[in-house]
N, CA, C and O atoms as a CHARMM CRD file, in Angstrom:
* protein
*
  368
    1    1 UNK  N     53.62700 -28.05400 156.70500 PROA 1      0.00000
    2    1 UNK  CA    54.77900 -28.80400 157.17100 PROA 1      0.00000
    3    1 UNK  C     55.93000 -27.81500 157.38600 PROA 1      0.00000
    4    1 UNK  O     56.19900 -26.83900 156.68400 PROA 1      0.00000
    5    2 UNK  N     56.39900 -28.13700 158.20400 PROA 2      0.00000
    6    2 UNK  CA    57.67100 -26.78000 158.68700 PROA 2      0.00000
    7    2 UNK  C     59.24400 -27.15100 158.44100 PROA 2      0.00000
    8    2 UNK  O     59.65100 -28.22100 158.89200 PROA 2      0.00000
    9    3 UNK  N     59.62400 -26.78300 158.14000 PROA 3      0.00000
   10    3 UNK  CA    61.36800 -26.59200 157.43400 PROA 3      0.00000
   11    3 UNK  C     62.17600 -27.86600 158.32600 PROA 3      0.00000
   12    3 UNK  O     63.14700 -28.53500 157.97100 PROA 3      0.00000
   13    4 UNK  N     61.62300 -27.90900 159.22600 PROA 4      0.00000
   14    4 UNK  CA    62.43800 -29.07500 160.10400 PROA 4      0.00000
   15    4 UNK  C     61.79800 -30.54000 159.93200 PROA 4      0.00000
   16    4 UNK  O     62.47900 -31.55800 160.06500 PROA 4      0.00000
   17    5 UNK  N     60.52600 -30.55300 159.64600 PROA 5      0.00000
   18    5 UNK  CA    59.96200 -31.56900 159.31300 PROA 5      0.00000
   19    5 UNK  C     60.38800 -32.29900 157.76400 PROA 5      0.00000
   20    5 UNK  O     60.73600 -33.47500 157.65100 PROA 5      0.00000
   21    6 UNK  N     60.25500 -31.16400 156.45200 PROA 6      0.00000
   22    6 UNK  CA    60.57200 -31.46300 155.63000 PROA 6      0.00000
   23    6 UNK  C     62.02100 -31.80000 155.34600 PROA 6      0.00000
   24    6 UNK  O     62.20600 -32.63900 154.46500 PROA 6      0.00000
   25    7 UNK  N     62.96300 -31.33700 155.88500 PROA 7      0.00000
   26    7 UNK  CA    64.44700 -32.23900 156.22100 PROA 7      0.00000
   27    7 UNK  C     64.17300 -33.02000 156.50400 PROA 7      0.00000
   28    7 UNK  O     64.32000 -33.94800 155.70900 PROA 7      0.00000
   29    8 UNK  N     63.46300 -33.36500 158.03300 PROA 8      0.00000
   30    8 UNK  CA    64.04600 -34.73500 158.55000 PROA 8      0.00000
   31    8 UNK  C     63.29100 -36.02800 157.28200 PROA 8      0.00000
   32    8 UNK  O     63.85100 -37.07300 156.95200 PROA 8      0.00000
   33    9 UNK  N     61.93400 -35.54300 156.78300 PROA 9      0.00000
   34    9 UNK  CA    61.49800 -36.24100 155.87100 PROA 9      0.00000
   35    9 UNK  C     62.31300 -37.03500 154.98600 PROA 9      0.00000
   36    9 UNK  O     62.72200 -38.19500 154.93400 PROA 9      0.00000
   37   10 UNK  N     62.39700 -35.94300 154.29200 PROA 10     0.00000
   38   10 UNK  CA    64.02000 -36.08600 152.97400 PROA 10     0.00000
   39   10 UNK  C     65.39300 -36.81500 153.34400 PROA 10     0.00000
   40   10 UNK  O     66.19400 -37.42700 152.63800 PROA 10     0.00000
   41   11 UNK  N     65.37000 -36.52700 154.71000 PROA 11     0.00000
   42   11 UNK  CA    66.45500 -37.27600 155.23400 PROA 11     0.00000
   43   11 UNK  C     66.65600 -38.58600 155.50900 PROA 11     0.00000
   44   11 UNK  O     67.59600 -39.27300 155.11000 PROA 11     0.00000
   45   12 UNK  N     65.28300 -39.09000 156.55600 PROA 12     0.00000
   46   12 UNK  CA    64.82500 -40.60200 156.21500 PROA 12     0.00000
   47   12 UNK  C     64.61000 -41.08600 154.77600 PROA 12     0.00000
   48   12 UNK  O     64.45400 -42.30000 154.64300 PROA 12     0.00000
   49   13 UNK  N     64.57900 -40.34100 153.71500 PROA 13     0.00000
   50   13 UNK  CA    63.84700 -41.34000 152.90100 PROA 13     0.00000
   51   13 UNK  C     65.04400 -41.66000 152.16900 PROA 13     0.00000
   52   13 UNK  O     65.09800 -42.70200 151.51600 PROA 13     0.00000
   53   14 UNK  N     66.27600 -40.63300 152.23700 PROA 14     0.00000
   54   14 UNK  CA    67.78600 -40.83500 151.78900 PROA 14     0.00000
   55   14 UNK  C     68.49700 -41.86500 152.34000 PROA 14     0.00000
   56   14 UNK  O     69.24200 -42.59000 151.68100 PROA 14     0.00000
   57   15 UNK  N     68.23300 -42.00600 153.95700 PROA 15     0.00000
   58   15 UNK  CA    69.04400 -42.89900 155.06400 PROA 15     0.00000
   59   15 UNK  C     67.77600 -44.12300 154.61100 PROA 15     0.00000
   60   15 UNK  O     67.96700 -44.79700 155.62300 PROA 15     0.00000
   61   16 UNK  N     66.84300 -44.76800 153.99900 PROA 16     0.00000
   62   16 UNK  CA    66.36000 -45.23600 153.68800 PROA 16     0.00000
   63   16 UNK  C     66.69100 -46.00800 152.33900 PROA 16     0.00000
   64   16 UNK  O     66.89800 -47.22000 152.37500 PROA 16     0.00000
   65   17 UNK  N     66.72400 -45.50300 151.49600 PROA 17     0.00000
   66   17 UNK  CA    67.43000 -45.54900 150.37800 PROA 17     0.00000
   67   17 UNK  C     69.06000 -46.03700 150.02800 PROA 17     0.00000
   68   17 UNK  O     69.40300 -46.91100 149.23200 PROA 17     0.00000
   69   18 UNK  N     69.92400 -45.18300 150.88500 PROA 18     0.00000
   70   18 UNK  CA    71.33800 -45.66300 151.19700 PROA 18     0.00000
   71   18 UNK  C     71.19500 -46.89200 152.05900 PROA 18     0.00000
   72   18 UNK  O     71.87700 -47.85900 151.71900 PROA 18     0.00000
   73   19 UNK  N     70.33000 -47.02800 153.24100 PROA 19     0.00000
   74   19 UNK  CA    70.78500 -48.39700 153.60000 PROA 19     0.00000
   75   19 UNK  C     70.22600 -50.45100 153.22200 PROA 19     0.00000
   76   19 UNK  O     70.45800 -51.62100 153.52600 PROA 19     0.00000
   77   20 UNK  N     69.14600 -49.27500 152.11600 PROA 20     0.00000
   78   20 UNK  CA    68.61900 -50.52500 151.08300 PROA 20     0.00000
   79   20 UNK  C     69.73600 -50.96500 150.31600 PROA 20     0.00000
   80   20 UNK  O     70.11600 -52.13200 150.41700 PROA 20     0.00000
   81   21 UNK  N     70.21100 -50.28300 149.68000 PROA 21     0.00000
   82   21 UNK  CA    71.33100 -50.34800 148.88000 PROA 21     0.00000
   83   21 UNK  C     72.65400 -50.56900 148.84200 PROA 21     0.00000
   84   21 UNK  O     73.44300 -51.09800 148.05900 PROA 21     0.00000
   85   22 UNK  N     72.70900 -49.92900 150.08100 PROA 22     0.00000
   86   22 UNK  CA    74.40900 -50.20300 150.61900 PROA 22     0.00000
   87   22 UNK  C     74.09100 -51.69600 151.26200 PROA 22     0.00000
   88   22 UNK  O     74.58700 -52.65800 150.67700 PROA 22     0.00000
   89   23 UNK  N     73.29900 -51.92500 152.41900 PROA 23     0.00000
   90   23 UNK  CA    73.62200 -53.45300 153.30000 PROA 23     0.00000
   91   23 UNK  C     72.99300 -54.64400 152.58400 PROA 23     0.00000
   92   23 UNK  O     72.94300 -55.79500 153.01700 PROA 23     0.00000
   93   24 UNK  N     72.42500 -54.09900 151.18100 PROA 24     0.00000
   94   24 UNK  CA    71.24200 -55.01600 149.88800 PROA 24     0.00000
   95   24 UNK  C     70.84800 -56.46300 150.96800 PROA 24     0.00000
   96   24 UNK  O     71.33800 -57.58500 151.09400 PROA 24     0.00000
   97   25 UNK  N     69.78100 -55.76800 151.57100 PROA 25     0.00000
   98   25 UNK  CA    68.96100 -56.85100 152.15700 PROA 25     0.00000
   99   25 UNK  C     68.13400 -57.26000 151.04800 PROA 25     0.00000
  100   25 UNK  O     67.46100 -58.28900 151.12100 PROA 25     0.00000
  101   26 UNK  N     68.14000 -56.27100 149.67400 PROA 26     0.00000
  102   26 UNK  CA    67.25600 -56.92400 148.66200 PROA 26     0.00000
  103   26 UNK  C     67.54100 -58.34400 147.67200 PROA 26     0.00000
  104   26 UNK  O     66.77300 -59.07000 147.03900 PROA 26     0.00000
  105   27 UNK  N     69.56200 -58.34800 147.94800 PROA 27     0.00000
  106   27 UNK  CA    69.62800 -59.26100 147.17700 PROA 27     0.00000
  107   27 UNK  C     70.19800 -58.72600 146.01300 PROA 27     0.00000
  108   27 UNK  O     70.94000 -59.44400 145.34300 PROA 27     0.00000
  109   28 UNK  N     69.81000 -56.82100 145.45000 PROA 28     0.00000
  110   28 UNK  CA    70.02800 -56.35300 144.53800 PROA 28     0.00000
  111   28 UNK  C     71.90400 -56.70100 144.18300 PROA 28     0.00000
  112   28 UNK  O     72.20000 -55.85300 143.34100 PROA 28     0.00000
  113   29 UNK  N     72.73100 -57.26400 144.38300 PROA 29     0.00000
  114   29 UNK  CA    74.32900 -57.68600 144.10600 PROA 29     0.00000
  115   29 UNK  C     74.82400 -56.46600 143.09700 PROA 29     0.00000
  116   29 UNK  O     75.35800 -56.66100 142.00500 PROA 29     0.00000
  117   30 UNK  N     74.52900 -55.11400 143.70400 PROA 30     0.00000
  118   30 UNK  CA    75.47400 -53.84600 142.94500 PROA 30     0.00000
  119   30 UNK  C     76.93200 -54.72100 142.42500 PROA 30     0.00000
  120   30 UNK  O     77.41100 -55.79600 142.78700 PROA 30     0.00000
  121   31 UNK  N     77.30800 -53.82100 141.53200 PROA 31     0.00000
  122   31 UNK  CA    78.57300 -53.65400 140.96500 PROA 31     0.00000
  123   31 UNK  C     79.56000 -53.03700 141.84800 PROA 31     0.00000
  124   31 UNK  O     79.35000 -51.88900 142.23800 PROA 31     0.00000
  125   32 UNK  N     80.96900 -53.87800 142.33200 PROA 32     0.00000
  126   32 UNK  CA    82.26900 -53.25000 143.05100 PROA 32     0.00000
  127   32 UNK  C     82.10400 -51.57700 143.12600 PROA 32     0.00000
  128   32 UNK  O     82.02800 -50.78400 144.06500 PROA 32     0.00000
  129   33 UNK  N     82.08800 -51.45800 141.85100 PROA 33     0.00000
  130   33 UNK  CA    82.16800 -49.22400 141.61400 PROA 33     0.00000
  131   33 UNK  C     81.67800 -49.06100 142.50500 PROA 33     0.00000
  132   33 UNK  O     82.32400 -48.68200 143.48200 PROA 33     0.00000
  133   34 UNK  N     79.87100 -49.34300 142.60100 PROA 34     0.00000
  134   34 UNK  CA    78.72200 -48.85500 142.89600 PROA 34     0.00000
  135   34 UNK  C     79.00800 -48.90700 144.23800 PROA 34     0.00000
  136   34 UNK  O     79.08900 -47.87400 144.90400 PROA 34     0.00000
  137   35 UNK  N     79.20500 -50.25300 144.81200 PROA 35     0.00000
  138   35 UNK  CA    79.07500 -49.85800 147.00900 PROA 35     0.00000
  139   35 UNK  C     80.11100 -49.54400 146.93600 PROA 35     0.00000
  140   35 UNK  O     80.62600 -49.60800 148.05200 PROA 35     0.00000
  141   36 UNK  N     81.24900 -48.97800 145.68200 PROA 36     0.00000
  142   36 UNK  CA    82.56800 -48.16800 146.54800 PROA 36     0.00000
  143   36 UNK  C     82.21100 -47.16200 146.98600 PROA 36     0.00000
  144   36 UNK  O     82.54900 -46.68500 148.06900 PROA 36     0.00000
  145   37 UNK  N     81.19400 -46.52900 145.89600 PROA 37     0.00000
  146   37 UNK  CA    80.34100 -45.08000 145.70900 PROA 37     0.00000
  147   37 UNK  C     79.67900 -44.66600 147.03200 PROA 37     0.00000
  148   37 UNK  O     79.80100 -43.58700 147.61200 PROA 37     0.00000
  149   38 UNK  N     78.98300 -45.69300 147.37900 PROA 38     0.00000
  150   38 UNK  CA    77.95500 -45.95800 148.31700 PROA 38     0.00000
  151   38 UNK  C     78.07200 -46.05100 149.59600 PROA 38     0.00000
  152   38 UNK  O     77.04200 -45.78000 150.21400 PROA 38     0.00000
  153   39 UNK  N     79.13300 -46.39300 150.31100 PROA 39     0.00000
  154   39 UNK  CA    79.63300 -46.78500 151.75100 PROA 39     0.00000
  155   39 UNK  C     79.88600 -45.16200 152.36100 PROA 39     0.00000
  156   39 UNK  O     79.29700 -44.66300 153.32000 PROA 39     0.00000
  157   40 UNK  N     80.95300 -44.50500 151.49000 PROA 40     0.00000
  158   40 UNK  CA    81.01600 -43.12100 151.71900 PROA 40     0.00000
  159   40 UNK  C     79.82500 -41.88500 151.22600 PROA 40     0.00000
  160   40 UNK  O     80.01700 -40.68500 151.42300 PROA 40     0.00000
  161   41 UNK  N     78.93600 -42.28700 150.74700 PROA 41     0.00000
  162   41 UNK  CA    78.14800 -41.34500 150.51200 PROA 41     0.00000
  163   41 UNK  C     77.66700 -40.59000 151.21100 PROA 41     0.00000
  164   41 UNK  O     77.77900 -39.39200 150.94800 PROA 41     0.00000
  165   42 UNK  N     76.79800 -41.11800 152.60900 PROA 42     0.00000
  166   42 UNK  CA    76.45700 -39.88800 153.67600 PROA 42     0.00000
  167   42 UNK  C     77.47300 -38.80200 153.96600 PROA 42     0.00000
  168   42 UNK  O     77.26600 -37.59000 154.03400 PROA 42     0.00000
  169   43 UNK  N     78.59100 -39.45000 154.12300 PROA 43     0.00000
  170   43 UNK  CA    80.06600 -38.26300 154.24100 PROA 43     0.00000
  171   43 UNK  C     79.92900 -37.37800 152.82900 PROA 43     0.00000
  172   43 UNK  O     80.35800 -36.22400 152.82200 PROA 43     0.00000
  173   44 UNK  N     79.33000 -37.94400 151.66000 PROA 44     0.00000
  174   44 UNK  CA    79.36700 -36.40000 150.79900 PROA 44     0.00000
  175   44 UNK  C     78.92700 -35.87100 151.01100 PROA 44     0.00000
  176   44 UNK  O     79.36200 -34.72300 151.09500 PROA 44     0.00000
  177   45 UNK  N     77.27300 -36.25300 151.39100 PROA 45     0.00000
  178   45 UNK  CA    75.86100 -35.25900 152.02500 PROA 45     0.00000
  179   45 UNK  C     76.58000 -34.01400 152.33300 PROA 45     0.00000
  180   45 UNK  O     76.61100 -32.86200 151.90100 PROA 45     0.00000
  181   46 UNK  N     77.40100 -35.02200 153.66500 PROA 46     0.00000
  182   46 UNK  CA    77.28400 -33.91900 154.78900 PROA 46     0.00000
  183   46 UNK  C     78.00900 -33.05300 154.61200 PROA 46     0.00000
  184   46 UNK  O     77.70900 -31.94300 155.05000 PROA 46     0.00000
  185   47 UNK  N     79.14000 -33.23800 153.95400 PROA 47     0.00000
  186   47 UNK  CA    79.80500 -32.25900 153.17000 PROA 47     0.00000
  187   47 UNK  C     78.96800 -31.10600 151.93900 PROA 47     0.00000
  188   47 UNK  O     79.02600 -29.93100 151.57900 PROA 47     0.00000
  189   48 UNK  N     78.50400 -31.87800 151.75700 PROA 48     0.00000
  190   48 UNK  CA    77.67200 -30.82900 150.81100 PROA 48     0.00000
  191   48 UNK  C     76.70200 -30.23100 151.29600 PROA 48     0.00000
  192   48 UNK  O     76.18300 -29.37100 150.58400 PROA 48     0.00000
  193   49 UNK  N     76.10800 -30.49200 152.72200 PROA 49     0.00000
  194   49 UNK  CA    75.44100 -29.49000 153.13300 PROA 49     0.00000
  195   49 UNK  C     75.78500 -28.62200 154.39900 PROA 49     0.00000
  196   49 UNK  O     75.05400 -27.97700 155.15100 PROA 49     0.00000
  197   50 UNK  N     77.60600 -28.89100 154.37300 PROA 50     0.00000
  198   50 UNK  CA    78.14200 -27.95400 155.06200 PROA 50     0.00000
  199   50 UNK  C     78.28300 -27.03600 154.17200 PROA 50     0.00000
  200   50 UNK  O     77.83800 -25.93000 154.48100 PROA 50     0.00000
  201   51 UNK  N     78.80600 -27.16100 153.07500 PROA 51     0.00000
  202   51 UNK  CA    79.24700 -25.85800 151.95400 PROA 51     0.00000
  203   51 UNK  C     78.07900 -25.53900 151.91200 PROA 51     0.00000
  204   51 UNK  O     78.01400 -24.59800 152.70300 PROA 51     0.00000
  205   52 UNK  N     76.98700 -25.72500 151.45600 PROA 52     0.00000
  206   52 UNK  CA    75.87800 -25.09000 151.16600 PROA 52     0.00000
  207   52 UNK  C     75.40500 -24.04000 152.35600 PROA 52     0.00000
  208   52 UNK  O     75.01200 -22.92600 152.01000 PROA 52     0.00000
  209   53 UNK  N     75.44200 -24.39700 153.77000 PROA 53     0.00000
  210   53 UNK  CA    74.90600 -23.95000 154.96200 PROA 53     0.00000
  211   53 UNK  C     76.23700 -22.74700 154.87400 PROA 53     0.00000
  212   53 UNK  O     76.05800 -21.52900 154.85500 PROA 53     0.00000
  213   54 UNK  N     77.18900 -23.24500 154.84000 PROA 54     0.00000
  214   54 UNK  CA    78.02000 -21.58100 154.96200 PROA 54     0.00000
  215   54 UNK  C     77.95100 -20.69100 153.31400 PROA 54     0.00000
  216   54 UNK  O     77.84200 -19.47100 153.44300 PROA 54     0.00000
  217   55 UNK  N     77.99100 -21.06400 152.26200 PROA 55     0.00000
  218   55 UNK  CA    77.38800 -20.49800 151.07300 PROA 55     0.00000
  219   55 UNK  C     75.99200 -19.34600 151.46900 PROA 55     0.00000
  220   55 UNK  O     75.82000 -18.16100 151.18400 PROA 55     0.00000
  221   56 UNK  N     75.29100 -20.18200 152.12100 PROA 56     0.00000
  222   56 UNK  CA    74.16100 -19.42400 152.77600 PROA 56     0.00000
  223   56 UNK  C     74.29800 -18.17200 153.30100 PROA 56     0.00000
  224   56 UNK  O     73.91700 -17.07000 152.90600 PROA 56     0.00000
  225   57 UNK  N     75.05200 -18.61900 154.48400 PROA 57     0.00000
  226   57 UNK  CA    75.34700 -17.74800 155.64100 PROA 57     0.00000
  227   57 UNK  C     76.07100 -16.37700 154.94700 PROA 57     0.00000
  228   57 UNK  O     75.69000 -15.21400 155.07700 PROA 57     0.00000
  229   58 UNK  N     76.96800 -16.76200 154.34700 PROA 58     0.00000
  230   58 UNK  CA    77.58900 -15.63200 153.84600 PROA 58     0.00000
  231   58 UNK  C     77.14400 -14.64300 152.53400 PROA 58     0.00000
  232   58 UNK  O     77.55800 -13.50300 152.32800 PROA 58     0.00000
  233   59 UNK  N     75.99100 -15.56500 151.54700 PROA 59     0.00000
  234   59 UNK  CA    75.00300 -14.45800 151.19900 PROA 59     0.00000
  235   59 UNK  C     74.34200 -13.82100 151.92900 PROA 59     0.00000
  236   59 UNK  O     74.12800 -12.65500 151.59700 PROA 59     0.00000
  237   60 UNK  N     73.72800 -14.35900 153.27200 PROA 60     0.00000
  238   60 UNK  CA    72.89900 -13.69900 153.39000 PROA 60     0.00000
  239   60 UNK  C     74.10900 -12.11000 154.62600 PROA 60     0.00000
  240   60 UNK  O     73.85600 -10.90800 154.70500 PROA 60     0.00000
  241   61 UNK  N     74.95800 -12.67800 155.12200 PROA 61     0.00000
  242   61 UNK  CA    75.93000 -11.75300 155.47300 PROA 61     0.00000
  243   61 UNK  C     76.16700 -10.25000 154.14000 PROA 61     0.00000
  244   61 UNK  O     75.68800  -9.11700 154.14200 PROA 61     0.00000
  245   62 UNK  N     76.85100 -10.75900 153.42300 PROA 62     0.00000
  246   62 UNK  CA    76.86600 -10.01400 152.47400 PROA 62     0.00000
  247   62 UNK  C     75.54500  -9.29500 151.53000 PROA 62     0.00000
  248   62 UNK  O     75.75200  -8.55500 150.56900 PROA 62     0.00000
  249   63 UNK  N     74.36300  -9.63000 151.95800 PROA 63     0.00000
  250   63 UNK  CA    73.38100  -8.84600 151.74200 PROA 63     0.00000
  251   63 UNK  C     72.33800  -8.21900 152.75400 PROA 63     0.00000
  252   63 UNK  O     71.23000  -7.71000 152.58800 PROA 63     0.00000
  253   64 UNK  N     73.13200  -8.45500 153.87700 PROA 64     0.00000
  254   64 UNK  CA    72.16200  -7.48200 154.89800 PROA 64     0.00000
  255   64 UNK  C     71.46600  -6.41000 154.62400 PROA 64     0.00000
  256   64 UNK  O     71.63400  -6.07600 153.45200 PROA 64     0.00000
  257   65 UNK  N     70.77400  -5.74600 155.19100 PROA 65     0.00000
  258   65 UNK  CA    70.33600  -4.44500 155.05200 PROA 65     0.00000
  259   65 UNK  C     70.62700  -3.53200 156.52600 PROA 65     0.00000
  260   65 UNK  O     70.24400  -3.76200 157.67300 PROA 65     0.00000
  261   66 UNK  N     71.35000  -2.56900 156.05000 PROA 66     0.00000
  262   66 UNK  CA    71.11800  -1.99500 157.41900 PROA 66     0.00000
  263   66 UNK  C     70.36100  -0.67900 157.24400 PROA 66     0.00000
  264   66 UNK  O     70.32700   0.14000 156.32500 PROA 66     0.00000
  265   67 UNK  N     69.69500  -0.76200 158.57900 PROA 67     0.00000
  266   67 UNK  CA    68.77600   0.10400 159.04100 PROA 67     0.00000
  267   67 UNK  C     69.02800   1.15900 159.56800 PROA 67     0.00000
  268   67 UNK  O     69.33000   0.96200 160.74500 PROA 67     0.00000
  269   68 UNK  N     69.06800   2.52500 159.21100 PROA 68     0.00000
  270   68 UNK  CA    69.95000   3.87600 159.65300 PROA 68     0.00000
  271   68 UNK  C     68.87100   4.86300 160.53600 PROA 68     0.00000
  272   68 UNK  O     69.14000   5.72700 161.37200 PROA 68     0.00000
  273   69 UNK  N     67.71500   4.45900 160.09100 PROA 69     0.00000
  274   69 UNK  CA    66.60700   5.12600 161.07000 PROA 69     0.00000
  275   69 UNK  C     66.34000   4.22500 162.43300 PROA 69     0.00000
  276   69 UNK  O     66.19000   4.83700 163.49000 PROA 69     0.00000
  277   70 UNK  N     66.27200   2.59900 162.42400 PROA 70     0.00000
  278   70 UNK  CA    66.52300   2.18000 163.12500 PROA 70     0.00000
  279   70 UNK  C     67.65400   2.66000 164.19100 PROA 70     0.00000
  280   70 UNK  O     67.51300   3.13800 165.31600 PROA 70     0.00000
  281   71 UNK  N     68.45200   2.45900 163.68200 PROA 71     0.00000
  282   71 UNK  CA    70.05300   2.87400 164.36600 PROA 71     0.00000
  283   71 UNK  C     69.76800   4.61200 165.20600 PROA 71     0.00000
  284   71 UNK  O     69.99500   5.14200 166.29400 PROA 71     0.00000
  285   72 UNK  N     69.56900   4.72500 164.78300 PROA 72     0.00000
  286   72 UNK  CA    69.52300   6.41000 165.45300 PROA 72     0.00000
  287   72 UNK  C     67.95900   6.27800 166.33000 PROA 72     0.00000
  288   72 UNK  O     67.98500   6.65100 167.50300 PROA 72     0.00000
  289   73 UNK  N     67.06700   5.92900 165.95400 PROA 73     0.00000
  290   73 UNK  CA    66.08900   5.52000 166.96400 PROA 73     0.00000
  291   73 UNK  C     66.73800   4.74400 168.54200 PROA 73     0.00000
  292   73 UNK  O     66.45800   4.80800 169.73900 PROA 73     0.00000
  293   74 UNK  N     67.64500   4.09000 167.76000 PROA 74     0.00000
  294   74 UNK  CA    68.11300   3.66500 169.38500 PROA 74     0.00000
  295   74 UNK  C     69.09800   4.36600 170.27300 PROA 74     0.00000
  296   74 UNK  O     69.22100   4.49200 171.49100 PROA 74     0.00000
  297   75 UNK  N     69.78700   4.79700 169.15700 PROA 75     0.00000
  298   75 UNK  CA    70.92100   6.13100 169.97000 PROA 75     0.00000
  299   75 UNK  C     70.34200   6.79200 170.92800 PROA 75     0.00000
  300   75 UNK  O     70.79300   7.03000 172.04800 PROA 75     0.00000
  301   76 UNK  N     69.13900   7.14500 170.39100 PROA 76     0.00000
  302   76 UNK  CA    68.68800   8.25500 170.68100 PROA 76     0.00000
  303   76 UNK  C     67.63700   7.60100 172.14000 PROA 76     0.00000
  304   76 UNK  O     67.42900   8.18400 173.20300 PROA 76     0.00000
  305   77 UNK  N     67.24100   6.53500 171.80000 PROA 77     0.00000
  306   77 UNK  CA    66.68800   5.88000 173.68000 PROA 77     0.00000
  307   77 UNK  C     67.72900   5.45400 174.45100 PROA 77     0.00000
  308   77 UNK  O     67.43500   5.03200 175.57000 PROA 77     0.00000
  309   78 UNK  N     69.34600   5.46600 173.98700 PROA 78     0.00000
  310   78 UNK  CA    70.29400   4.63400 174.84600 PROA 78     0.00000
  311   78 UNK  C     70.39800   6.10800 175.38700 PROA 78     0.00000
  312   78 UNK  O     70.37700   6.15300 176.61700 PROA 78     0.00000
  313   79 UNK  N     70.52200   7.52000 174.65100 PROA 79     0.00000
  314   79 UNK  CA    71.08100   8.76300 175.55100 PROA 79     0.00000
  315   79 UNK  C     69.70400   8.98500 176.21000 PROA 79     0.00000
  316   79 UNK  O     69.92300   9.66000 177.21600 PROA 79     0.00000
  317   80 UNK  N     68.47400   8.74300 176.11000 PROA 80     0.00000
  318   80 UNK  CA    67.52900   8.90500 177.30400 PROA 80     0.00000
  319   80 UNK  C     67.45200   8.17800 178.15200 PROA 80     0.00000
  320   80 UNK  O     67.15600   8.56600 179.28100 PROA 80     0.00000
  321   81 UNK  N     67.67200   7.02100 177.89600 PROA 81     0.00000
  322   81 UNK  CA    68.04200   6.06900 179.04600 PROA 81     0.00000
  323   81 UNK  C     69.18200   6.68000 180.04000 PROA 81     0.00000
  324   81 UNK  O     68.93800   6.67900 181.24600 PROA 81     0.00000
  325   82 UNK  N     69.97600   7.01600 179.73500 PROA 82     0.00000
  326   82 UNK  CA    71.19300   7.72300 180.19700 PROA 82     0.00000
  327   82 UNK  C     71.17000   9.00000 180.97500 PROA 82     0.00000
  328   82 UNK  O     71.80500   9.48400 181.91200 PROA 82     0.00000
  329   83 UNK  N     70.38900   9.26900 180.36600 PROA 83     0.00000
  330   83 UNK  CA    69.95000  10.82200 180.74600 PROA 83     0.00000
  331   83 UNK  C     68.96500  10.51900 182.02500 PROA 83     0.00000
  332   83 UNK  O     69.24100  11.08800 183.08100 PROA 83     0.00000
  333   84 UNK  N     67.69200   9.54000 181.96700 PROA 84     0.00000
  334   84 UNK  CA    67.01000   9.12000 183.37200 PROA 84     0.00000
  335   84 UNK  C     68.05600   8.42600 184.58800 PROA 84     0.00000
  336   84 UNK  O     67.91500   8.59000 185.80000 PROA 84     0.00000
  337   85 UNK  N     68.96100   7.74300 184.02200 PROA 85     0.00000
  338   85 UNK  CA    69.67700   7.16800 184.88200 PROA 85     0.00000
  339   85 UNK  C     70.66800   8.39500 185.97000 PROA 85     0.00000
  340   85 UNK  O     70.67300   8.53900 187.19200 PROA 85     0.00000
  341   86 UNK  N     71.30500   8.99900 185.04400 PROA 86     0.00000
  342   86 UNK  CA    71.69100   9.70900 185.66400 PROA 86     0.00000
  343   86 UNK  C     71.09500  10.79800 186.83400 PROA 86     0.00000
  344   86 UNK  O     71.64500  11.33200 187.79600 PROA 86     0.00000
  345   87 UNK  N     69.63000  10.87500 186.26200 PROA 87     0.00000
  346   87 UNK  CA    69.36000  12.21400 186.72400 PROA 87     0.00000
  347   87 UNK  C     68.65200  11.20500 188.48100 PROA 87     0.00000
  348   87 UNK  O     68.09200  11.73200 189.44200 PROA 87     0.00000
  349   88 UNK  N     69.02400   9.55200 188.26100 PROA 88     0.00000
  350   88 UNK  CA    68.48600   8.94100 189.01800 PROA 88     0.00000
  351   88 UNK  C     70.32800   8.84600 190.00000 PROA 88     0.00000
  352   88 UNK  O     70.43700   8.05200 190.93400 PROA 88     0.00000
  353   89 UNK  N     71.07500   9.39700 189.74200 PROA 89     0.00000
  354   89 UNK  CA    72.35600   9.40100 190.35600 PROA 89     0.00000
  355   89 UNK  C     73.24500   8.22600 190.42000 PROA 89     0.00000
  356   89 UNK  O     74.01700   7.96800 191.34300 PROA 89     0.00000
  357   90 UNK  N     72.99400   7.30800 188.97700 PROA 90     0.00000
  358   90 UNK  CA    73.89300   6.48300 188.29000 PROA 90     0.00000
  359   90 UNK  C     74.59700   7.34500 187.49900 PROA 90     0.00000
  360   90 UNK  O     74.26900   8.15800 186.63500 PROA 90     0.00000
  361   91 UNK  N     75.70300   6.97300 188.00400 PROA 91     0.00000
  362   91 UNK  CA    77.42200   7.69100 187.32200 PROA 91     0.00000
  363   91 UNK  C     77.70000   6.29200 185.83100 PROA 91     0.00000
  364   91 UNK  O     77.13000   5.20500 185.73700 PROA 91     0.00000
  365   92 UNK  N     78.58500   6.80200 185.03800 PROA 92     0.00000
  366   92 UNK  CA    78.84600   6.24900 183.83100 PROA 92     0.00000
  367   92 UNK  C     80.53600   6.76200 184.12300 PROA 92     0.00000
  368   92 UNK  O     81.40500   6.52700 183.28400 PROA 92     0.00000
């Protein structure tokens, strides 16, 4: 099962769950607190999996790796590239 599947899974079974509960087609008659809790809840989700999604982003920012043999491997085809071009009588 692939990363997009298992969200949307989890996701129906939440939007499933919240709208048993919140529109109680069961009859279940929550407590005032409870559908105060409940009406706004998807808005926490989504809030909470905005912080989480940039939490992310910025570990994984802050733990890059950079690649220094990489890096000079390419220097070094951008000045041959450069070097054919020219000798092909493209000016820079």
């Amino acid at each position: 099962m692939t990363k997009l599947a298992q969200w949307l899974c989890g996701l129906a079974l939440l939007g499933t769950a919240w709208a048993t509960l919140a529109l109680d087609p069961l009859g279940l008659h929550l407590p005032l607190p409870c559908q105060q809790v409940l009406w706004p809840f998807p808005v926490y989700l989504l809030v909470a999996f905005g912080c989480y999604s940039l939490a992310t982003i910025g570990y994984r920012l802050a733990t890059f790796n950079d690649c220094e043999a990489a890096a000079k491997e390419l220097q070094e085809q951008i000045r041959e590239a450069r070097a054919d071009l020219s000798q092909r009588g493209l000016k820079f």
